[in-house]
mmCIF file of the N, C-alpha and C atoms, coordinates in Angstrom:
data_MODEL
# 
_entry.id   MODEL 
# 
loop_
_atom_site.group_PDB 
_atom_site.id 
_atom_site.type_symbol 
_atom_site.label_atom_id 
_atom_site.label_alt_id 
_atom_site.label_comp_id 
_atom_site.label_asym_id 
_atom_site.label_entity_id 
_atom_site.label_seq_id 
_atom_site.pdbx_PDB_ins_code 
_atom_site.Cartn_x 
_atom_site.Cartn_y 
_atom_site.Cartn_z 
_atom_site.occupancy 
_atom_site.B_iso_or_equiv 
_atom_site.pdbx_formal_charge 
_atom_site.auth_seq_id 
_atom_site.auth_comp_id 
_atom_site.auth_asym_id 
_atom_site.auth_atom_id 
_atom_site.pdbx_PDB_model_num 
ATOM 1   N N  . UNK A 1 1  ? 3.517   -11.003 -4.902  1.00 0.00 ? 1  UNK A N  1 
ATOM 2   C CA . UNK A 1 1  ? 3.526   -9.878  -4.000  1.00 0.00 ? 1  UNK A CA 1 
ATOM 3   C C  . UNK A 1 1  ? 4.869   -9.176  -4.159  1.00 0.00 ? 1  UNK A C  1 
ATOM 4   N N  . UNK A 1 2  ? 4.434   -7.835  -4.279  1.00 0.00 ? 2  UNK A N  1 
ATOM 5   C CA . UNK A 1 2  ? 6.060   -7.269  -4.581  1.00 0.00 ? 2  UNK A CA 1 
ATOM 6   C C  . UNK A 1 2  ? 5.903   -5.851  -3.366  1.00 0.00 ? 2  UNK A C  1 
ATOM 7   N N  . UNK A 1 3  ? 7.160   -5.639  -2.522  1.00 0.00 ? 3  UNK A N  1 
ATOM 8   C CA . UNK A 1 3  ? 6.797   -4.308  -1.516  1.00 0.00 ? 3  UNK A CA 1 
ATOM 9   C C  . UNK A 1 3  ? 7.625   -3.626  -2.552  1.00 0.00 ? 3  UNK A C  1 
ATOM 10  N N  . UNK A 1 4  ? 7.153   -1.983  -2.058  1.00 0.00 ? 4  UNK A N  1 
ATOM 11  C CA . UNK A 1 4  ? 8.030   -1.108  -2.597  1.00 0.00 ? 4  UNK A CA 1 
ATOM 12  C C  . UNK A 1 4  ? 8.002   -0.379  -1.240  1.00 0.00 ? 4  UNK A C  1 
ATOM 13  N N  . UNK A 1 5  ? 9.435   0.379   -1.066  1.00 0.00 ? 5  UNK A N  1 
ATOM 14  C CA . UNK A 1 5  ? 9.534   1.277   -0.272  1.00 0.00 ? 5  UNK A CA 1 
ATOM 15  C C  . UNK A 1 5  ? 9.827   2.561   -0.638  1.00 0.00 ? 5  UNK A C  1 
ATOM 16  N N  . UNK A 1 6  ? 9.416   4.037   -0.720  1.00 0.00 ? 6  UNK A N  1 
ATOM 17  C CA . UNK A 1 6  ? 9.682   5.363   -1.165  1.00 0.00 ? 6  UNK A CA 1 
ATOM 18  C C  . UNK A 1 6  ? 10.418  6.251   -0.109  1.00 0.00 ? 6  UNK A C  1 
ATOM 19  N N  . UNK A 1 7  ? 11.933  5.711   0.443   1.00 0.00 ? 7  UNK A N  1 
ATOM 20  C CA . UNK A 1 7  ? 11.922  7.192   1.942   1.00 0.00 ? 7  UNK A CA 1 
ATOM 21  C C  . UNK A 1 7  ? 11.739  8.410   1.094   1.00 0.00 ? 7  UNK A C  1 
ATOM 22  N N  . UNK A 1 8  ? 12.097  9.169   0.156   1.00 0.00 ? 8  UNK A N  1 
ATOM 23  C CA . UNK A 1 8  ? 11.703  10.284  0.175   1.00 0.00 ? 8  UNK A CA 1 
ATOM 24  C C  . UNK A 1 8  ? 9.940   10.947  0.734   1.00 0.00 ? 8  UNK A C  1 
ATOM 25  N N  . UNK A 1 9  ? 9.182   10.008  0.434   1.00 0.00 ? 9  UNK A N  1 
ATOM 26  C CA . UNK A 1 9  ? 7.859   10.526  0.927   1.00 0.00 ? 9  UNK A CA 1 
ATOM 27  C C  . UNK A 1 9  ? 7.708   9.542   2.220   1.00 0.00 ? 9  UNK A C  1 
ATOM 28  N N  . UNK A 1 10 ? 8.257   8.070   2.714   1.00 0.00 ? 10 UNK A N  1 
ATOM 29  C CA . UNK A 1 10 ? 8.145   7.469   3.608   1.00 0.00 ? 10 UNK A CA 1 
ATOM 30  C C  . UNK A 1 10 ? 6.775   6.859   3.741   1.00 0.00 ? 10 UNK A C  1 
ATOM 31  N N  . UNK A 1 11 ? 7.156   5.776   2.569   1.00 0.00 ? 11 UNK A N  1 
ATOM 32  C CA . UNK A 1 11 ? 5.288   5.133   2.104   1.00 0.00 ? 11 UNK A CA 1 
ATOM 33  C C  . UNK A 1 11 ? 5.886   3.799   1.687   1.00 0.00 ? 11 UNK A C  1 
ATOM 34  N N  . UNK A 1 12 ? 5.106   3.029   2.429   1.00 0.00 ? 12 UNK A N  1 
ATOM 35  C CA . UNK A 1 12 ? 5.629   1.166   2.099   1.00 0.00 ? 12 UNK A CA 1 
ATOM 36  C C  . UNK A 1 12 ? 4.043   1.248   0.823   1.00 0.00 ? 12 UNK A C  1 
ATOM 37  N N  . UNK A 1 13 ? 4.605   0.526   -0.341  1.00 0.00 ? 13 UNK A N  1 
ATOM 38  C CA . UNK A 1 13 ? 3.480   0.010   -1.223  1.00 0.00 ? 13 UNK A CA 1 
ATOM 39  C C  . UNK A 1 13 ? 3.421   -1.480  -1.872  1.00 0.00 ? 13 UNK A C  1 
ATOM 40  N N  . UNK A 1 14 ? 2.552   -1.974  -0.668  1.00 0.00 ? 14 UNK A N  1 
ATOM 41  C CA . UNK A 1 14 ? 2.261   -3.601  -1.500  1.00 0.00 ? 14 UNK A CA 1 
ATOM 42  C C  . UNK A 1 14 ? 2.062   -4.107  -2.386  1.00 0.00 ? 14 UNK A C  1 
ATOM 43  N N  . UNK A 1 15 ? 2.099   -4.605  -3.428  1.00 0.00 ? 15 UNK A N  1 
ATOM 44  C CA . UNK A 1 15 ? 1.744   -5.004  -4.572  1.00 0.00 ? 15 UNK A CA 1 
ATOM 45  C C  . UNK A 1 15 ? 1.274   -5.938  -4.669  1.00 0.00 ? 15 UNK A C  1 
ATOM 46  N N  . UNK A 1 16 ? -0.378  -6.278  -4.757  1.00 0.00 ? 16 UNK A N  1 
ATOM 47  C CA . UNK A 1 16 ? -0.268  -7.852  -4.929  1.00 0.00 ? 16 UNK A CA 1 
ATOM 48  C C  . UNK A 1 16 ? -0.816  -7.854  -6.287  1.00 0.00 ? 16 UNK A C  1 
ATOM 49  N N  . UNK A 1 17 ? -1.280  -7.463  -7.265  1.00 0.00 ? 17 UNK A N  1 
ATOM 50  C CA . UNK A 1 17 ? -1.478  -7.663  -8.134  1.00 0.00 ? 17 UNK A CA 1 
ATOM 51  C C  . UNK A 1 17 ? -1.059  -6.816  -9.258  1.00 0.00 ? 17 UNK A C  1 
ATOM 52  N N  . UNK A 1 18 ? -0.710  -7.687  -10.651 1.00 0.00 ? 18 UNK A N  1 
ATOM 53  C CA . UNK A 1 18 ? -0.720  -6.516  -11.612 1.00 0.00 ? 18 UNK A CA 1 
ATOM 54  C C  . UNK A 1 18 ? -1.865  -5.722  -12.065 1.00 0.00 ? 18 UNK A C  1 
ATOM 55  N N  . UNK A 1 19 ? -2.635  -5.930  -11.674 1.00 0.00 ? 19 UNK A N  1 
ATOM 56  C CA . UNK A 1 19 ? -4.481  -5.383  -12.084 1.00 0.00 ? 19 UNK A CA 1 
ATOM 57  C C  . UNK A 1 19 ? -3.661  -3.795  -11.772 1.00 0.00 ? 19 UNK A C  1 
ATOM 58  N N  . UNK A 1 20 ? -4.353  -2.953  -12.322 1.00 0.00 ? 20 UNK A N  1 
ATOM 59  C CA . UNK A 1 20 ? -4.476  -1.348  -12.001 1.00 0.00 ? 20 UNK A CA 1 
ATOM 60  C C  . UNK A 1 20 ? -5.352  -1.285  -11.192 1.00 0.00 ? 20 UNK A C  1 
ATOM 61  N N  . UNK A 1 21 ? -5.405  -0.034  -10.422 1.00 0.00 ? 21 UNK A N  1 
ATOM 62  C CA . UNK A 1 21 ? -6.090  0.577   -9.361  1.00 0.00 ? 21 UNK A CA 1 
ATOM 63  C C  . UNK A 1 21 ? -6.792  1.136   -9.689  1.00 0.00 ? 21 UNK A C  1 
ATOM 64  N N  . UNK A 1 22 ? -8.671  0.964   -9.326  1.00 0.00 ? 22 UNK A N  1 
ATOM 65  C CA . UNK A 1 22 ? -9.348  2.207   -9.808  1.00 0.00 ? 22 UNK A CA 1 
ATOM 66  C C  . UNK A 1 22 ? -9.697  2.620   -8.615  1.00 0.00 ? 22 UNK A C  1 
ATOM 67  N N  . UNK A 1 23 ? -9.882  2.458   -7.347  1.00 0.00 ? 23 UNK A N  1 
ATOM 68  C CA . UNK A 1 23 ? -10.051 3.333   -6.654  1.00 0.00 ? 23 UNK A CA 1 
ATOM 69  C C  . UNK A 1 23 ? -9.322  2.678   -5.023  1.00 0.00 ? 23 UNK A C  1 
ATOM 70  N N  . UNK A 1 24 ? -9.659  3.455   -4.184  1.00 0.00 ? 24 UNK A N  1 
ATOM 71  C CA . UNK A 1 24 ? -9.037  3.076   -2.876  1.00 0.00 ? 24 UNK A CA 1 
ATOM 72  C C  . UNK A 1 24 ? -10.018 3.453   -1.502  1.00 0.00 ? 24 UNK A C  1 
ATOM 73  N N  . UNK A 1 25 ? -9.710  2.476   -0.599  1.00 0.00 ? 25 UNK A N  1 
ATOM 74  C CA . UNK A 1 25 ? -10.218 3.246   0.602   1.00 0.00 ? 25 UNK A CA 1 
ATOM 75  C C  . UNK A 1 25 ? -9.442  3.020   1.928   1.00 0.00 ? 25 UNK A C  1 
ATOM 76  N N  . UNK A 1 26 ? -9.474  4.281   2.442   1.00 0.00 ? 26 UNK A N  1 
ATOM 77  C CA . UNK A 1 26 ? -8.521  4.435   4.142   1.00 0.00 ? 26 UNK A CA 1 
ATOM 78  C C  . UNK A 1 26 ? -9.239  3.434   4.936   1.00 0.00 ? 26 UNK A C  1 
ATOM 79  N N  . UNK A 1 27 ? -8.179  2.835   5.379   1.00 0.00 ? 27 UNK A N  1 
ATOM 80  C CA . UNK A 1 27 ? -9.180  1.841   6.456   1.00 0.00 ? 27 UNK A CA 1 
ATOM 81  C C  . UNK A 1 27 ? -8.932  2.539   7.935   1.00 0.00 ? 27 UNK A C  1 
ATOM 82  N N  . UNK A 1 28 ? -7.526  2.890   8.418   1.00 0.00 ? 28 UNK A N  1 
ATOM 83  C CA . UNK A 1 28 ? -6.895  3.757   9.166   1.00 0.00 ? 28 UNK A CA 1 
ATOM 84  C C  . UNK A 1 28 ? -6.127  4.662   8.774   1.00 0.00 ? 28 UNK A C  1 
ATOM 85  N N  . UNK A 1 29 ? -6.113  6.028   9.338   1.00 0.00 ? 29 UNK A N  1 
ATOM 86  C CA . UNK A 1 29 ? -5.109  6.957   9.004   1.00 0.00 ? 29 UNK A CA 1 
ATOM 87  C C  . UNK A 1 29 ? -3.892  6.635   8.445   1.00 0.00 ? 29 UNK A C  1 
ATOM 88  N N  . UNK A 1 30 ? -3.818  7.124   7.162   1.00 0.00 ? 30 UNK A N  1 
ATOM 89  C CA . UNK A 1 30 ? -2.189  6.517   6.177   1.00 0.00 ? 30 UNK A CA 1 
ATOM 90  C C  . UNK A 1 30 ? -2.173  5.089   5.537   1.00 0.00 ? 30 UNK A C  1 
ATOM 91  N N  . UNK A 1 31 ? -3.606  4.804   6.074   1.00 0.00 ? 31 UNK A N  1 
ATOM 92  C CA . UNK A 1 31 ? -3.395  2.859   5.566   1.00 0.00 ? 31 UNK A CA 1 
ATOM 93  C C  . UNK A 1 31 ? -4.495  2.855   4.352   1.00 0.00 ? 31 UNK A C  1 
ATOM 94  N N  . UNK A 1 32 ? -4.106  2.795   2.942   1.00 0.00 ? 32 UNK A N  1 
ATOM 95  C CA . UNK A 1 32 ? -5.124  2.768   1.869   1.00 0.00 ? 32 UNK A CA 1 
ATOM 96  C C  . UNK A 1 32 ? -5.169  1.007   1.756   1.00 0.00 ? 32 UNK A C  1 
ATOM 97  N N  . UNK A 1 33 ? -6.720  0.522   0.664   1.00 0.00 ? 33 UNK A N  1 
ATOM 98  C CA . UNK A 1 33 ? -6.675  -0.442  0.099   1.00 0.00 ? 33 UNK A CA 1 
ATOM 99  C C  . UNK A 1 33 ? -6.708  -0.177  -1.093  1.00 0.00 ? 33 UNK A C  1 
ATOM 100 N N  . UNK A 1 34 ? -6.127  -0.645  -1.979  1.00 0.00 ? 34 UNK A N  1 
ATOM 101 C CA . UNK A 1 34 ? -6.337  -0.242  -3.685  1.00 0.00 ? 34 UNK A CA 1 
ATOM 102 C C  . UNK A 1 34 ? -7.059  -1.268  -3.961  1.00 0.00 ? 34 UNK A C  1 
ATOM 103 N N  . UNK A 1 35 ? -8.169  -1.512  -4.661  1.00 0.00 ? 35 UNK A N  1 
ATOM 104 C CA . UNK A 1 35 ? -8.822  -2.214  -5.579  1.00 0.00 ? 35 UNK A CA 1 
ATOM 105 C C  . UNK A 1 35 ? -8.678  -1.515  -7.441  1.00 0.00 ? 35 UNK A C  1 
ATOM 106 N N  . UNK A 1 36 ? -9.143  -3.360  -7.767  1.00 0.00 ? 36 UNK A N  1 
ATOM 107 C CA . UNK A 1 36 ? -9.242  -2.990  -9.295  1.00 0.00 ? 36 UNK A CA 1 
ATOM 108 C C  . UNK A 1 36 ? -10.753 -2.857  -9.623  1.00 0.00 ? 36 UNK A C  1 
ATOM 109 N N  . UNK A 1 37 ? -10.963 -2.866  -11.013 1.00 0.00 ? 37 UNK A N  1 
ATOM 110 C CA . UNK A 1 37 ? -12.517 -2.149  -11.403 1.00 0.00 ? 37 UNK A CA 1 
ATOM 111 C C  . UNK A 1 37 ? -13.061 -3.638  -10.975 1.00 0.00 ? 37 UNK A C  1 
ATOM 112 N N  . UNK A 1 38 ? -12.885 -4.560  -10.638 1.00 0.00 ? 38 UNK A N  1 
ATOM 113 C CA . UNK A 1 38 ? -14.213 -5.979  -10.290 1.00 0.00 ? 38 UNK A CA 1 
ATOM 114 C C  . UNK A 1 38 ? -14.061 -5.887  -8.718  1.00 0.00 ? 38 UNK A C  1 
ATOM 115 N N  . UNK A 1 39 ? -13.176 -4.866  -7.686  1.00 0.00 ? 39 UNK A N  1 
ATOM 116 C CA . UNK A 1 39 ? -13.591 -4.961  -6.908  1.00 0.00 ? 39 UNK A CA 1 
ATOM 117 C C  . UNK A 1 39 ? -12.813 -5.499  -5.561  1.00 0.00 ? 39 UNK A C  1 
ATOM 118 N N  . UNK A 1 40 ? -11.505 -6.516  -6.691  1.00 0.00 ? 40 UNK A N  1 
ATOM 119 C CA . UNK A 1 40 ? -10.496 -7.197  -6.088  1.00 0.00 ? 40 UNK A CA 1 
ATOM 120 C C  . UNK A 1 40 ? -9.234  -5.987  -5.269  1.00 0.00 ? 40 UNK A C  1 
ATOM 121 N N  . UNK A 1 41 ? -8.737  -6.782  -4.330  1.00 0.00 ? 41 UNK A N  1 
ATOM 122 C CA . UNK A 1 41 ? -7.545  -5.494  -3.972  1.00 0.00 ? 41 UNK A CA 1 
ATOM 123 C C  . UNK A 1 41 ? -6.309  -6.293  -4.739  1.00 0.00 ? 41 UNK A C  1 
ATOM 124 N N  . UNK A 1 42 ? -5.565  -5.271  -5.038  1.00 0.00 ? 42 UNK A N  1 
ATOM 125 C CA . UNK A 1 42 ? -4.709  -4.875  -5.506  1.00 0.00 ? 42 UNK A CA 1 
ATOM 126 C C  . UNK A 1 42 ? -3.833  -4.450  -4.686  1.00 0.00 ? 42 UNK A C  1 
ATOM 127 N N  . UNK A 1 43 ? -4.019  -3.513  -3.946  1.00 0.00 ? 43 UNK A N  1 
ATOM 128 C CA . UNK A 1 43 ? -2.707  -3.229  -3.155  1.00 0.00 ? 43 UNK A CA 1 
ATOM 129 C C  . UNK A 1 43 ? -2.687  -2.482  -2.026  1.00 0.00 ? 43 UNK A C  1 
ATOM 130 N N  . UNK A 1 44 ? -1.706  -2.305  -1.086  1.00 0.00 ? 44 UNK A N  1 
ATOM 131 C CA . UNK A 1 44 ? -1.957  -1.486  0.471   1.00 0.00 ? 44 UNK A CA 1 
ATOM 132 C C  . UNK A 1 44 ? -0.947  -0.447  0.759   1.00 0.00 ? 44 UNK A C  1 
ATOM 133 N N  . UNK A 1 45 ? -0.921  0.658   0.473   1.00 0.00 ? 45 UNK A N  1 
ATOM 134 C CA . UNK A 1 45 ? -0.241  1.942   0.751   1.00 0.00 ? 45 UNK A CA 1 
ATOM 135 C C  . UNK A 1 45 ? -0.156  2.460   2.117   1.00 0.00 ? 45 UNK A C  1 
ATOM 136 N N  . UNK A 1 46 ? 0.579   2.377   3.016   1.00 0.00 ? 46 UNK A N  1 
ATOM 137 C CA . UNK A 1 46 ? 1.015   2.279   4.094   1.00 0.00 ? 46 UNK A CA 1 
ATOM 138 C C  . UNK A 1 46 ? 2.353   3.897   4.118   1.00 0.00 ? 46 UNK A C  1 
ATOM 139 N N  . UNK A 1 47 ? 0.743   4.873   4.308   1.00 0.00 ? 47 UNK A N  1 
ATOM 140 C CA . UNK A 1 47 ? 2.062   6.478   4.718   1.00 0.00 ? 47 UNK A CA 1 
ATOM 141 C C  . UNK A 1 47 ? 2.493   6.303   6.042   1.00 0.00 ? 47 UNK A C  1 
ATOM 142 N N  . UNK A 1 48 ? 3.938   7.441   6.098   1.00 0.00 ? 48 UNK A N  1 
ATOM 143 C CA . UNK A 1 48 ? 4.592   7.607   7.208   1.00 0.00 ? 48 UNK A CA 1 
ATOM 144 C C  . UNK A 1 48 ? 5.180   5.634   7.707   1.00 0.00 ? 48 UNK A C  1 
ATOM 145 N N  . UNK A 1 49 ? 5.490   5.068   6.631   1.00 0.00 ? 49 UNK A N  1 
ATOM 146 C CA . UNK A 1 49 ? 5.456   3.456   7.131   1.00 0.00 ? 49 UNK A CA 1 
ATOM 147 C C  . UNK A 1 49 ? 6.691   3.642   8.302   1.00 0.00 ? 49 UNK A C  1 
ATOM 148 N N  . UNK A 1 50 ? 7.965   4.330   8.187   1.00 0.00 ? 50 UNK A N  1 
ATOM 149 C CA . UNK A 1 50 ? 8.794   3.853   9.430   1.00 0.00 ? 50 UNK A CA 1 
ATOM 150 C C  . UNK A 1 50 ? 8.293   4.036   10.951  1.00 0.00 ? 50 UNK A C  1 
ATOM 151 N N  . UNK A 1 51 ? 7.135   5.083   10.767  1.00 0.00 ? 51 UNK A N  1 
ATOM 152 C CA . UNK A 1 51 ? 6.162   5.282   12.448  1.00 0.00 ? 51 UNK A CA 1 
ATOM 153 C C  . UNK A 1 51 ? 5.546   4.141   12.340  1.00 0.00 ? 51 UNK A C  1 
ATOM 154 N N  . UNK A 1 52 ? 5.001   3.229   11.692  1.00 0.00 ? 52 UNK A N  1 
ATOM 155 C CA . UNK A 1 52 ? 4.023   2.310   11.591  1.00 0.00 ? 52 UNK A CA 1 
ATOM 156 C C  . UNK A 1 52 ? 4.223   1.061   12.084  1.00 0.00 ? 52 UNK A C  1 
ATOM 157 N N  . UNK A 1 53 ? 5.829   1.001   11.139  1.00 0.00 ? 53 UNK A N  1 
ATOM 158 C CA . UNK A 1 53 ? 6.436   -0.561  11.195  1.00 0.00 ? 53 UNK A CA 1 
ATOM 159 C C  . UNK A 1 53 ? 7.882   -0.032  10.748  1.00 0.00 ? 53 UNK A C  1 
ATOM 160 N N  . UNK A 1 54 ? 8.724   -1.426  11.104  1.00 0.00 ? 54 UNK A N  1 
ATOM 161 C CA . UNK A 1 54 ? 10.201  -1.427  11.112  1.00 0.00 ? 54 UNK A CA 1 
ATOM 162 C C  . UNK A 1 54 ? 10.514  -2.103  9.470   1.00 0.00 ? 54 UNK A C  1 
ATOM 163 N N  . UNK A 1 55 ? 10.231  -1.292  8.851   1.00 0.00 ? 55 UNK A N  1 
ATOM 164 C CA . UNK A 1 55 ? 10.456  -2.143  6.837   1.00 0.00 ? 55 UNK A CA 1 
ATOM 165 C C  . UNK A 1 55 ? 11.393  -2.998  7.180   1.00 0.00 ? 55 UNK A C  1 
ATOM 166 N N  . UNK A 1 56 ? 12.388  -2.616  7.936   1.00 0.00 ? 56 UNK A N  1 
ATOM 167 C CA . UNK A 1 56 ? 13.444  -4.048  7.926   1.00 0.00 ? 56 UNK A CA 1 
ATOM 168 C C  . UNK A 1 56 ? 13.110  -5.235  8.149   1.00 0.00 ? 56 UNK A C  1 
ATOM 169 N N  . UNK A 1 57 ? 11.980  -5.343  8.830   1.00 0.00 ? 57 UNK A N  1 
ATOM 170 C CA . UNK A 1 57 ? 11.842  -6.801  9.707   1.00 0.00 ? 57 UNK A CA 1 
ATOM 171 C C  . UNK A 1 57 ? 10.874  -7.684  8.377   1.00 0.00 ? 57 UNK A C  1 
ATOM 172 N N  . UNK A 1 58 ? 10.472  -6.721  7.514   1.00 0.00 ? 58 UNK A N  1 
ATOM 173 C CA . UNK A 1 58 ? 9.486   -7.034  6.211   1.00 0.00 ? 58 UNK A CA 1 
ATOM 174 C C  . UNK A 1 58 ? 10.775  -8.234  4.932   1.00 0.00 ? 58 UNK A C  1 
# 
């Protein structure tokens, strides 16, 4: 698992896998799931993350 944090756009991005992303879905406003092509997730894109959560406490 690797986080990334972006402040210029203010987007936490989870990483749990090296698989690529073929597609995604919003579960809540700003909260994506990335899956790979079999279906597995891959990863969780979390916009606006400092309204969301405190990255520090991560």
């Amino acid at each position: 698992m690797k986080l990334n944090y972006y402040p210029e756009t203010d987007s936490l991005y989870i990483n749990l896998s090296e698989q690529p992303s073929v597609g995604s879905k919003e579960i809540s406003e700003g909260v994506l799931l990335d899956y790979d092509a079999n279906g597995r997730l891959v990863g969780i894109d979390i916009n606006n993350a400092s309204h969301k959560m405190n990255a520090w406490d991560l």
